[in-house]
TIKEMAR-241922 format. One record per residue (C-alpha): x, y, z; residue in one letter. Coordinates in steps of 0.05 Angstrom, whole numbers, plus 32768, in hexadecimal, padded with zeros to 4 digits. Layout:
N
XYZa...
END
This chain:
354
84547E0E80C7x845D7E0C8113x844B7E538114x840E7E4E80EDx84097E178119x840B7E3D8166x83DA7E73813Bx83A67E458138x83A77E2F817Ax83A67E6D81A2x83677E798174x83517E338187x83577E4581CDx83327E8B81C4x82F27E67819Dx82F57E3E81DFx82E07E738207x82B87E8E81D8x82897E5A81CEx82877E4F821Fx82697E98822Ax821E7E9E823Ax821F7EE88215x823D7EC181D2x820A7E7C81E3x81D17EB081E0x81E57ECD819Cx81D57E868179x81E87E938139x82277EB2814Cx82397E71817Cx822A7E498145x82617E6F8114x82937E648156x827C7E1D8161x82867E0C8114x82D07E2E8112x82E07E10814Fx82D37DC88141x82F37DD380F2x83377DEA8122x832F7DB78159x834E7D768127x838C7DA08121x83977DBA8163x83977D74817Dx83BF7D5D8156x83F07D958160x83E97D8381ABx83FD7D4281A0x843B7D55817Dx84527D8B81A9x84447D4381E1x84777D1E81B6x84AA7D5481ACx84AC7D6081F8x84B57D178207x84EA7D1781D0x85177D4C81FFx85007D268239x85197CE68221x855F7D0C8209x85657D2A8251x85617CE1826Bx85937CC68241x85C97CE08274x85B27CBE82ABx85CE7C7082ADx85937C5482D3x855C7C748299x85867C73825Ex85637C288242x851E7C548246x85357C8F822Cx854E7C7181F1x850F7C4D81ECx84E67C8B81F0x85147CB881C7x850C7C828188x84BD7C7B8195x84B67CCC8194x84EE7CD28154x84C07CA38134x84787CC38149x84947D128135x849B7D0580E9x84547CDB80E0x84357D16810Bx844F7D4E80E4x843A7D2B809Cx83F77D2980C0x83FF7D7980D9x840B7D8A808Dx83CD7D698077x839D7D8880AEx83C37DCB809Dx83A47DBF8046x836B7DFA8047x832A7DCB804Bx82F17DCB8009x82C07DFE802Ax82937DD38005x82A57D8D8026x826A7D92805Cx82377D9D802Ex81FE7D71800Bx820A7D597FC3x81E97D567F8Dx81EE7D1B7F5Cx81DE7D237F0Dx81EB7CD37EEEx81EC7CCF7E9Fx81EF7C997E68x822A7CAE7E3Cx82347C807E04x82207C3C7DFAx81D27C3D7DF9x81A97C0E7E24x81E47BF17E42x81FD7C357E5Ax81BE7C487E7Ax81C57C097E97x82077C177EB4x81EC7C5E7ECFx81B27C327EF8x81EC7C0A7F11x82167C467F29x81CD7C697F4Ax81C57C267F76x82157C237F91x820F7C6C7FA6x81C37C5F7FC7x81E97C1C7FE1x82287C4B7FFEx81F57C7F801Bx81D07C548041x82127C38805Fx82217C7D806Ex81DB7C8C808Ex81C77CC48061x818F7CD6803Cx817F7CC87FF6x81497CF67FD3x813B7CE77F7Cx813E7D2C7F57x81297D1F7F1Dx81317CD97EEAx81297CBC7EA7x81297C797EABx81267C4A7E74x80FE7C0D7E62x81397BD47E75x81437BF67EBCx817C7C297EB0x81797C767EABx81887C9C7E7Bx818E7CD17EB3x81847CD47EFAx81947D077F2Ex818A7D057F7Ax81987D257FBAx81CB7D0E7FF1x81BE7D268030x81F67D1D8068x82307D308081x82727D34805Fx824A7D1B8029x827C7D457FF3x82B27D3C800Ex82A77CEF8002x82897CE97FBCx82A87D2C7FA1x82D77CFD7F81x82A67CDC7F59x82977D177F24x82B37D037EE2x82A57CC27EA9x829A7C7F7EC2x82A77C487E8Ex82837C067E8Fx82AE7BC87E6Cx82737B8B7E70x82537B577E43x820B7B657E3Fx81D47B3A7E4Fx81BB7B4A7E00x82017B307DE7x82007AF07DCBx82487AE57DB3x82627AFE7DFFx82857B387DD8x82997B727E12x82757BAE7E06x82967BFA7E2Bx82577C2E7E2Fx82687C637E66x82437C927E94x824A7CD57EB6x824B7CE97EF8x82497D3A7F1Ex824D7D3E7F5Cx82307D867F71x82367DA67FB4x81EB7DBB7FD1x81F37E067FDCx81D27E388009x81AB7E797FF2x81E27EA5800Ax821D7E8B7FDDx81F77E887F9Bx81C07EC57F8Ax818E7EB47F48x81697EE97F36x811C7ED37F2Cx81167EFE7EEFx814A7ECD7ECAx812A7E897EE0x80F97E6A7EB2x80C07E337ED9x809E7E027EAEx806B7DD07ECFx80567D937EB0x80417D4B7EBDx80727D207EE2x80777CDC7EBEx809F7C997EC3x80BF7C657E9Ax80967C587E56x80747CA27E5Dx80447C8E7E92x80317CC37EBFx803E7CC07F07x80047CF27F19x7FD27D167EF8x7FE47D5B7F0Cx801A7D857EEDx80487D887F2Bx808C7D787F01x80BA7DB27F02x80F07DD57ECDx810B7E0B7ED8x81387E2F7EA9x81717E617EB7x81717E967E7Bx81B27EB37E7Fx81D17E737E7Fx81A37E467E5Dx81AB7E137E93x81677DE57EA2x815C7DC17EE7x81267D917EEAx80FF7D6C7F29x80BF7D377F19x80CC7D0C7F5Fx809A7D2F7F87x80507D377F85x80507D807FA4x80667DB57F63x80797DE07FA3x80B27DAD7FB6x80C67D947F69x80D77DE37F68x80FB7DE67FA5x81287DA97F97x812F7DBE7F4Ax81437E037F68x817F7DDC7F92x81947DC07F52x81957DFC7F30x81BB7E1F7F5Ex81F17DE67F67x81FF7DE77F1Ex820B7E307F15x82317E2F7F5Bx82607E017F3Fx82667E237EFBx827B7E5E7F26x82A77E397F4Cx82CA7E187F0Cx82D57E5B7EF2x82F67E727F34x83237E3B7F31x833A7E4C7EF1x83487E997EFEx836F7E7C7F3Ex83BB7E7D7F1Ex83DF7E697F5Bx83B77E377F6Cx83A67DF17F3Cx836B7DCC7F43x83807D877F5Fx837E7D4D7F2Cx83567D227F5Ax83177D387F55x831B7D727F27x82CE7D607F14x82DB7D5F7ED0x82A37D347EB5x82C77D2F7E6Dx83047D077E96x82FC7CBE7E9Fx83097CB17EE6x82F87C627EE9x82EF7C247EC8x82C17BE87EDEx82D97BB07EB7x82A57B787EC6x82CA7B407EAAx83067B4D7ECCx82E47B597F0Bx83117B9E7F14x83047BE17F22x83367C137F08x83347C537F1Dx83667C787EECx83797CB97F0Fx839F7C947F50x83AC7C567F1Dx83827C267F5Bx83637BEA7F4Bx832C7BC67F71x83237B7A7F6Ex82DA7B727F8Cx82A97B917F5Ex82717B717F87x827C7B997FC5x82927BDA7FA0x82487BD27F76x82237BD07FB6x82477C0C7FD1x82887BFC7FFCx82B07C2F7FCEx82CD7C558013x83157C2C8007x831B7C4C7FC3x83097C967FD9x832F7C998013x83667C8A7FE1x834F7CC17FAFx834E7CED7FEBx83967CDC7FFFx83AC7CF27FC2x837A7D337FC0x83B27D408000x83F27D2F7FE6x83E47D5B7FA2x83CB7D977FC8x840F7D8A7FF8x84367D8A7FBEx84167DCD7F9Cx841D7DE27FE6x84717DCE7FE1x84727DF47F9Ex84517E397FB4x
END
């Protein structure tokens, strides 16, 4: 590890220069690749500093111990640095996990009622509004793809656009089927109903990592339209487009230009084969396993929401929450920090094993 370790930061140190030459600043796109590398490195370097601090004060502190006059404050120091070396090294081992190339990027988010009816589509309009709630704590951007709402306020789809950064890395976690245990407001003997809902999480991707060819798309236009079929504008500015080979269909209805529906049905499009492609990699990859937090795998049910009971359960780390209010209206960080924790100790431990 510690070689690996003084590798990266002699690289560190020679992206340092890099980036500080004028002939490098002038080739912009180049300083940008150098800029990006560099700052990905920079959290590990430091933190290899730091622990290369400690170790020296460690032999400083056992050098001391000799002397009668410094020996109370070298034994002071040596058990401060004894205990700072292990915590830092953890920490070194979890910098050192190759990063999701996709963590930086834009998502994607598809919603669905699964079963239950009304009260699932319900539950799906409650799970749109805590991740709206948690972007805007998060100061990104929230754009509506496409939605099918129904008449009680709940969709029986909805997908949107999160704009910001890091925003995969956070809500990556999130793919998978969320179940719903509630009485609903139609219920009249206060019997608990469970309906359920789907979430994907897709990463936004750029032209250059996923090529369509234009002869396999398929673009229908038609009119947008809104709860109880009425139409949002007269023109025929919706957008579907269809991908032939794989029969996949991405829709966009949000905007009144049929230039931008296309655009933004065109993002979706391209996320959903992207991570079809990426699914399949992971799969031909046999000496690597896909971690079991956030494997994506919509089929899995990842959480509970048991209303009554005022607990969330999310079933992969075995966590439960006690404050559904706050969770609803998007302070969720708590529970994926603690998905992401244990993202880090499964990829340590497949690490440990190769």
């Amino acid at each position: 590890m510690f070689q690996k370790l003084e590798g990266i930061e002699k690289k560190y140190d020679d992206l340092t220069q890099k980036i500080s030459d004028p002939a490098i600043i002038a080739a912009q796109n180049e300083w940008k690749t150098y800029m990006k590398e560099h700052a990905d490195l920079e959290p590990i370097v430091l933190k290899y500093r730091e622990y290369k601090k400690v170790q020296a004060q460690l032999e400083e502190a056992k050098e001391m111990l000799s002397d009668p006059e410094l020996k109370d404050l070298a034994e002071i120091e040596l058990l401060e640095a004894k205990e700072k070396l292990p915590k830092l090294e953890e920490e070194l081992k979890i910098l050192l996990i190759p990063k999701d190339p996709d963590d930086d990027k834009d998502i994607i988010c598809e919603i669905r009622a699964g079963t239950g009816g009304d009260e699932a589509a319900l539950f799906a309009g409650t799970l749109f509004r805590m991740y709206s709630m948690y972007s805007e704590r998060k100061h990104w951007k929230l754009e509506i793809l496409n939605e099918n709402e129904t008449g009680l306020g709940g969709y029986k789809e909805i997908s949107f656009m999160i704009t910001g950064k890091g925003a995969y890395s956070r809500l990556k976690y999130e793919s998978g089927t969320h179940r719903v245990q509630r009485v609903p407001d139609t219920e009249s003997s206060g019997r608990i109903h469970t309906s359920a809902a789907t979430v994907a999480v897709l990463p936004v991707v750029e032209d250059v990592e996923i090529e369509i060819n234009p002869a396999d798309i398929k673009m229908d236009v038609f009119r947008a339209s809104g709860a109880g079929g009425q139409h949002i504008n007269k023109t025929s500015s919706a957008v579907r487009l269809t991908h032939i080979p794989t029969g996949i269909i991405a829709e966009c209805q949000t905007e009144r230009s049929q230039f931008q529906n296309r655009e933004y049905a065109m993002k979706l499009l391209k996320s959903r084969l992207y991570e079809i492609e990426k699914e399949k990699q992971d799969k031909e990859l046999e000496d690597s396993r896909r971690s079991q937090v956030g494997s994506g795998d919509r089929s899995e049910k990842i959480r509970t929401y048991n209303y009554p009971q005022g607990r969330i359960t999310d079933h992969r780390i075995g966590m439960s929450i006690f404050q559904m209010d706050n969770f609803l209206n998007g302070d969720i960080d708590e529970l994926i920090d603690n998905l992401a924790a244990a993202a880090n100790a499964d990829k340590l431990r497949s690490e440990d094993e190769n």
